[in-house]
C-alpha positions as CSV (number, residue, x, y, z in Angstrom):
1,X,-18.0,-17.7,5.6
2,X,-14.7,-16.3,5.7
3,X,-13.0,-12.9,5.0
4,X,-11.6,-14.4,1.3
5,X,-14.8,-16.2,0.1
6,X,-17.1,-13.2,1.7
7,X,-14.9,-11.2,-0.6
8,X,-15.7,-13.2,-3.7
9,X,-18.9,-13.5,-2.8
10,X,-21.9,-11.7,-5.3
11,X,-23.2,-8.7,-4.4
12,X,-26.8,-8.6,-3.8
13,X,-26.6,-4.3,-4.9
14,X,-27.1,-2.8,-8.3
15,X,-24.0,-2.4,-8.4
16,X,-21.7,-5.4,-8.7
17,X,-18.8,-6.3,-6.1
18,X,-16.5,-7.7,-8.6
19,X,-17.7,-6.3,-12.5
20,X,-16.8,-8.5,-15.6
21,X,-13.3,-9.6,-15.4
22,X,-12.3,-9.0,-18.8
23,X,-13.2,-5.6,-18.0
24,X,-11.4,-5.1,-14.7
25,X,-8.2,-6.9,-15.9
26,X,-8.0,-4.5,-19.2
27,X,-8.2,-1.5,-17.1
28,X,-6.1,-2.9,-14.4
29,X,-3.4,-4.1,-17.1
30,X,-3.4,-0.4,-18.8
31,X,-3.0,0.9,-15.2
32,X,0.1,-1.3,-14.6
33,X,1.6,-0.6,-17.6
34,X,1.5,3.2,-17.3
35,X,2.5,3.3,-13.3
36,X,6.4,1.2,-14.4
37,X,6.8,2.6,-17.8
38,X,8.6,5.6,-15.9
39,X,10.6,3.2,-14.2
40,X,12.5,2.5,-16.9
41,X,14.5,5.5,-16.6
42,X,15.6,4.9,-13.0
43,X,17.6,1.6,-13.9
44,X,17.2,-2.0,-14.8
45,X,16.7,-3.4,-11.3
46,X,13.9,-0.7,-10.8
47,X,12.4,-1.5,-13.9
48,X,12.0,-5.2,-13.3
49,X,10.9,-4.3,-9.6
50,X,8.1,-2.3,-10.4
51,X,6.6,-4.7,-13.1
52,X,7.2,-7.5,-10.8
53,X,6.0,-6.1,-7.7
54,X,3.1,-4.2,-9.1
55,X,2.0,-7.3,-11.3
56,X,1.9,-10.0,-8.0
57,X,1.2,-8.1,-5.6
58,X,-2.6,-8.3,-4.5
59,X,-2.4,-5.3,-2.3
60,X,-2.3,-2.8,-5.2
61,X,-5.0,-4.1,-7.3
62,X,-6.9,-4.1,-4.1
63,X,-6.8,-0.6,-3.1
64,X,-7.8,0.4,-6.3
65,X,-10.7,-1.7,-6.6
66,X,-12.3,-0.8,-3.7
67,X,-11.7,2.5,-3.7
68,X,-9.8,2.9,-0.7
69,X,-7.5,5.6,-2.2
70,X,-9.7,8.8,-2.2
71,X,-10.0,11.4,-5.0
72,X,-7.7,14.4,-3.4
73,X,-6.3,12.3,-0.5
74,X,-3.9,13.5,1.4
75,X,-1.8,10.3,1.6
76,X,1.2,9.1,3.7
77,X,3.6,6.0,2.6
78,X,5.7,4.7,5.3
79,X,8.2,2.5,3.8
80,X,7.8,3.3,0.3
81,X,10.3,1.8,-1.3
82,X,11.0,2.8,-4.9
83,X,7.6,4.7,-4.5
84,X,5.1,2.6,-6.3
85,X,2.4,3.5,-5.1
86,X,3.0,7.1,-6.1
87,X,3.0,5.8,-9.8
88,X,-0.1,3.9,-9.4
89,X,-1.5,7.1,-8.0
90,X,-0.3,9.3,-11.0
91,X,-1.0,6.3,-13.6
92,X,-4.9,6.7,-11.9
93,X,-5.4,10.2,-12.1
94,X,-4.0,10.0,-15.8
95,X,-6.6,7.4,-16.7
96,X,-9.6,9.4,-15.5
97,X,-8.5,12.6,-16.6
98,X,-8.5,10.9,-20.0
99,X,-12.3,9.1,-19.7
100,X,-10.7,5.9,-19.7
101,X,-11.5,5.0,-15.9
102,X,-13.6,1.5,-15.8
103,X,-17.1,2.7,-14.8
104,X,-17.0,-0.4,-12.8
105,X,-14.5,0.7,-10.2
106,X,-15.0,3.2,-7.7
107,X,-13.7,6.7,-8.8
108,X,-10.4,6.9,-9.5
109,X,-8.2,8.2,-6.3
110,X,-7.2,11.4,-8.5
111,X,-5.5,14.9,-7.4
112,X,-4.0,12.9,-4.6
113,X,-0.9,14.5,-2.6
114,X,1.6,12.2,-1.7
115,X,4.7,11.7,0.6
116,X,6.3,8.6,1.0
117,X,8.6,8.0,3.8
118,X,11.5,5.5,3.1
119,X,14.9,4.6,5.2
120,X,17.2,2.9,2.4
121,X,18.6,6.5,0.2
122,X,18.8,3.5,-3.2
123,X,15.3,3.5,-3.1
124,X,14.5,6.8,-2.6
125,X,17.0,8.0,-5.1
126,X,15.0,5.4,-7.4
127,X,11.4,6.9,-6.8
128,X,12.8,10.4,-7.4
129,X,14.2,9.0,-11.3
130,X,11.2,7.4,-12.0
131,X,8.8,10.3,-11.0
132,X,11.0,12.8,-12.6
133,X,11.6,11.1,-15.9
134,X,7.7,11.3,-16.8
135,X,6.9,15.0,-17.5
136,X,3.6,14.6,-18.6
137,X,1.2,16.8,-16.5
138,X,-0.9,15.2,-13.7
139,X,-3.1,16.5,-10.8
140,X,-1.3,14.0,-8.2
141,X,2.1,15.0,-6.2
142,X,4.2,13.6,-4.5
143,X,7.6,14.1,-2.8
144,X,9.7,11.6,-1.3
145,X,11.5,11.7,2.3
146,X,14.8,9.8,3.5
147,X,13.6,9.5,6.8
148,X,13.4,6.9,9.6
149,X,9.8,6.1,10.6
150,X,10.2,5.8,13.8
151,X,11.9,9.1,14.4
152,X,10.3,11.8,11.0
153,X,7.3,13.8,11.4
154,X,4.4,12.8,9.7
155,X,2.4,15.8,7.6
156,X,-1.3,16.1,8.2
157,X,-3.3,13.2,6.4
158,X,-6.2,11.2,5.2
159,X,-4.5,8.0,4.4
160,X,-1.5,6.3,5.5
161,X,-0.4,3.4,4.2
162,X,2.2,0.7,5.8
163,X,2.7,-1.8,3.8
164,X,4.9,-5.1,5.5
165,X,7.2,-2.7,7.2
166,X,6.0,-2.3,10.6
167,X,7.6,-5.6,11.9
168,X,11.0,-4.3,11.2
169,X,11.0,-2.3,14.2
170,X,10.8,-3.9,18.1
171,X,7.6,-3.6,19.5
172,X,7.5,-0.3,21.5
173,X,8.6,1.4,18.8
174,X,5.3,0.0,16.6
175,X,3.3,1.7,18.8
176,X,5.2,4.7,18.9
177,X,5.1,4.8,15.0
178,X,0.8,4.1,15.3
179,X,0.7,6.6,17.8
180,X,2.1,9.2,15.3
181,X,-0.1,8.0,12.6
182,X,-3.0,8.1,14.8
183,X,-2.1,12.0,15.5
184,X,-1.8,12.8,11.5
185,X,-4.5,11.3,10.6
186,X,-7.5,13.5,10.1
187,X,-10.9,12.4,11.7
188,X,-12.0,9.1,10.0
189,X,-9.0,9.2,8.0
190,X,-7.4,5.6,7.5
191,X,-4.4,3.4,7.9
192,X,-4.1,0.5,6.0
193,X,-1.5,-1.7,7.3
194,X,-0.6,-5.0,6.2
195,X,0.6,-7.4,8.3
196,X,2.0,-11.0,8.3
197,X,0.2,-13.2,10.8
198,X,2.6,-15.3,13.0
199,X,0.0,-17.3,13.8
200,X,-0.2,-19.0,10.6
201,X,3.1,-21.4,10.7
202,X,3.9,-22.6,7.7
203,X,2.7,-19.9,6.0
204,X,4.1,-17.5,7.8
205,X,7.9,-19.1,7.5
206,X,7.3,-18.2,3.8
207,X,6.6,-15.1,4.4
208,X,9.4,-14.4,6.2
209,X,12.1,-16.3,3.8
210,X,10.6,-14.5,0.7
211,X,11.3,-10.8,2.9
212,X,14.7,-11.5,3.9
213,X,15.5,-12.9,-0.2
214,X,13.7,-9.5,-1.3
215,X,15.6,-7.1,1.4
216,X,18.8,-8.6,0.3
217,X,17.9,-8.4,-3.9
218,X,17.0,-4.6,-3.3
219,X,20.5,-4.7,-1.9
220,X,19.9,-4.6,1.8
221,X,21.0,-6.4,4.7
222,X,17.9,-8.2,6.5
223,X,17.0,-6.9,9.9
224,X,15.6,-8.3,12.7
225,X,12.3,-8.6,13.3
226,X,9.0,-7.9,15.8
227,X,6.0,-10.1,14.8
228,X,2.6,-10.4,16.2
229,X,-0.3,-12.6,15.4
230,X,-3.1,-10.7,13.6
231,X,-5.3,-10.7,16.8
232,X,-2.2,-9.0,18.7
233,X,-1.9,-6.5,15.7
234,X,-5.9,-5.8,15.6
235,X,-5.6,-5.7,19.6
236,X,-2.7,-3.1,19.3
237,X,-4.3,-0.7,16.7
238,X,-7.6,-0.8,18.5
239,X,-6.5,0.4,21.8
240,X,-4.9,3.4,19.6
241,X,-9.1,4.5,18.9
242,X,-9.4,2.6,15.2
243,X,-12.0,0.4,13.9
244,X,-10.6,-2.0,12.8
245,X,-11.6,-4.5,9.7
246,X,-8.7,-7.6,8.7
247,X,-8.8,-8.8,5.5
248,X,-6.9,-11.7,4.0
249,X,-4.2,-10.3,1.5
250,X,-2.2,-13.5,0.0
251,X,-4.0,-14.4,-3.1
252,X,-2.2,-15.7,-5.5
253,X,0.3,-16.2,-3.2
254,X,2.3,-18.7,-0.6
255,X,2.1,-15.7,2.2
256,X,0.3,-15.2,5.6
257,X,-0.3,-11.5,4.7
258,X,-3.4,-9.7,5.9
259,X,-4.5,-6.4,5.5
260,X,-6.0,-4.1,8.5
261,X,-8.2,-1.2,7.0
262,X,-8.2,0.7,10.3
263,X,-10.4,3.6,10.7
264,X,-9.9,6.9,13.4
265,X,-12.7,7.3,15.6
266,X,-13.8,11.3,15.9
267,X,-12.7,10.9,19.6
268,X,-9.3,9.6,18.6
């Protein structure tokens, strides 16, 4: 069995792997809602991003519903973007505060302190509107840094996330980037990195022509790129002293993106 059917597989526990999904998609559609209303005060383009991004994009729903975002996580975005994950994070702690988190899902990664690391000043200037415009109290923080990953210091941390951003630097300077992750990560803290996989041709080309139309919509030019197999990627983070788990992240969609949930070893 593969990774994507083992993941819609049914659980054999009490509780189940995947609950109703009338339930799950209500909660999740109330969660997306509230993470781009605030959006709508940081521009048009931001607006429609958020929606956009947050609605197709597997990898959000994902970390939610396996509770891979901790309550009071101390959490790193590298390559955040117009900081959507900080919304999600807010959105989250919002919903439980108010007994509305799904019973179903793990608990909700509330009180979370967040930084998110991002090169392009647009999109940082665009997660600083969106947080700002939406005053309504909230346990979660966040702060957002114009930094370039491969050269700012990363806080001490229990999660990092690095989402389809890594390739856009050559290969030494990947592992320089893990090596500082690897360092700011607390014991059995996490990375979860998504990747595309090279070796998945045809797939893969998509992946690639979709980036380069998305870096230059957000107004970018499109950089070269570094890109490994997932075996070479897996190969690379485990000889940093993570455990590493790869899981298939393209449903729904044409991609070759997969998702390594990486875990530090004590010794690390």
């Amino acid at each position: 069995m593969n990774d994507e059917l083992a993941l819609q597989a049914p659980a054999t526990t009490a509780q189940p792997l995947h609950p109703p999904a009338d339930q799950t998609d209500r909660a999740w559609r109330e969660l997306h809602r509230a993470a781009c209303t605030p959006y709508r005060r940081a521009g048009r383009f931001a607006w429609h991003f958020a929606r956009g991004k947050l609605g197709r994009d597997p990898a959000f729903r994902f970390l939610i519903e396996r509770g891979e975002l901790r309550c009071g996580a101390r959490v790193v975005d590298i390559g955040c973007g117009q900081g959507l994950l900080a919304s999600l994070l807010r959105a989250a702690d919002r919903m439980e505060a108010t007994g509305r988190w799904p019973a179903a899902w793990p608990a909700a990664p509330s009180a979370a302190s967040y930084t998110g690391l991002e090169l392009m000043p647009r999109d940082v200037a665009r997660a600083e509107a969106a947080w700002c415009a939406d005053t309504t109290p909230s346990r979660t923080t966040a702060r957002f840094v114009c930094a370039d990953m491969c050269a700012a210091a990363l806080p001490a941390c229990d999660t990092v996330v690095i989402l389809d951003v890594l390739h856009y630097v050559d290969h030494a300077a990947q592992q320089r980037v893990l090596l500082q992750v690897r360092d700011a990560l607390a014991p059995g803290g996490k990375l979860l990195l998504r990747i595309g996989d090279a070796a998945q041709a045809r797939r893969f080309a998509v992946t690639r022509w979709v980036d380069r139309l998305v870096t230059r919509v957000r107004g970018h030019q499109a950089p070269p790129v570094w890109c490994r197999t997932r075996a070479e990627w897996v190969a690379l983070v485990e000889g940093l002293g993570f455990s590493v788990q790869s899981l298939p992240m393209s449903r729904g969609t044409p991609f070759a993106n997969v998702l390594l949930i990486a875990q530090k070893g004590v010794a690390a």
